[in-house]
C-alpha positions as CSV (number, residue, x, y, z in Angstrom):
1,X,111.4,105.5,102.7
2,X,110.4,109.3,101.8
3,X,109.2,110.8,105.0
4,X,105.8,113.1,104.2
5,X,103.5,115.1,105.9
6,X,99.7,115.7,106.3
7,X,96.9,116.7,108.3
8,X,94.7,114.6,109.4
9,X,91.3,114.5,107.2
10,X,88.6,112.3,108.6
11,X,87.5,109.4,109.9
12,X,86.2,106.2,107.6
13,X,83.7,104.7,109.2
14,X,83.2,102.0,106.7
15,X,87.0,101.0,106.9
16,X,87.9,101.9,110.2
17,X,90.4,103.6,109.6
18,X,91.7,107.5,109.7
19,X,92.5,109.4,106.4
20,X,95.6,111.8,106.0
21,X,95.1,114.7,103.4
22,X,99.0,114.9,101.9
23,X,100.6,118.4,102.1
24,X,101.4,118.4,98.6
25,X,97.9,117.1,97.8
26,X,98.9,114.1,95.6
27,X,96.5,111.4,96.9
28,X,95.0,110.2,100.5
29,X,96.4,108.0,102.6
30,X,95.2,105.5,105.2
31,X,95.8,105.4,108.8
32,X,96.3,101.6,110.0
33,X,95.1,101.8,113.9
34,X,97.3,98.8,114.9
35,X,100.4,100.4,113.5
36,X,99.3,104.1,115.3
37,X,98.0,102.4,118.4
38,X,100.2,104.7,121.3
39,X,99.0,107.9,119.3
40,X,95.6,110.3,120.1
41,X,94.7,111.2,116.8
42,X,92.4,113.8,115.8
43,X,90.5,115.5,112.9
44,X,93.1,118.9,111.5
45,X,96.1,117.1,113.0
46,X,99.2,117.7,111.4
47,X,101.3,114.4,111.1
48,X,105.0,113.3,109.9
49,X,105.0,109.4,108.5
50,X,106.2,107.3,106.2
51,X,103.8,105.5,103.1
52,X,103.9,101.8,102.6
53,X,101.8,100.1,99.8
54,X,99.4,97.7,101.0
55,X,97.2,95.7,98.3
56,X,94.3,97.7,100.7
57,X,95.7,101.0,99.2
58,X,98.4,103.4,100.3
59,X,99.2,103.5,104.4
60,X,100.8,106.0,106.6
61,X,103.6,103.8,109.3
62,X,104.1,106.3,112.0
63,X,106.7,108.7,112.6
64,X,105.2,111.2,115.1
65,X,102.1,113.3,115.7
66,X,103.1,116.5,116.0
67,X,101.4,117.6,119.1
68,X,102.0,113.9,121.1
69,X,104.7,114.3,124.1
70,X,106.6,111.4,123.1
71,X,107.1,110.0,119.4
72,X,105.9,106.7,118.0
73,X,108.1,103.2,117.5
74,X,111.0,103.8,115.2
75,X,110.0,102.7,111.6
């Protein structure tokens, strides 16, 4: 899988779920809580992950957080 980058857009209230802004600006992508569980996200965050296609839309599986001490489960 192609490893990308993004900051952190918002919150979804609706869905639950975060929303990554891609670096290169191609389309948004959804955070999954129960895949980023260990991770303290926040709104401008930058982020490294991976996309998988869900029938939901386009998901981010974890990589790291940028600023988190220790990195996330191996993907």
């Amino acid at each position: 899988m192609k490893v990308s980058r993004g900051i952190v857009k918002s919150y979804e209230l609706t869905r639950g779920e975060w929303l990554i802004a891609l670096d290169d600006g191609e389309e948004i992508v959804f955070i999954d809580w129960s895949d980023w569980q260990w991770a303290a996200l926040s709104i401008g965050e930058p982020i490294i992950f991976q996309m998988v296609h869900k029938p939901q839309g386009v998901y981010a599986l974890p990589i790291r957080a940028h600023n988190d001490t220790e990195t996330g489960p191996e993907v």
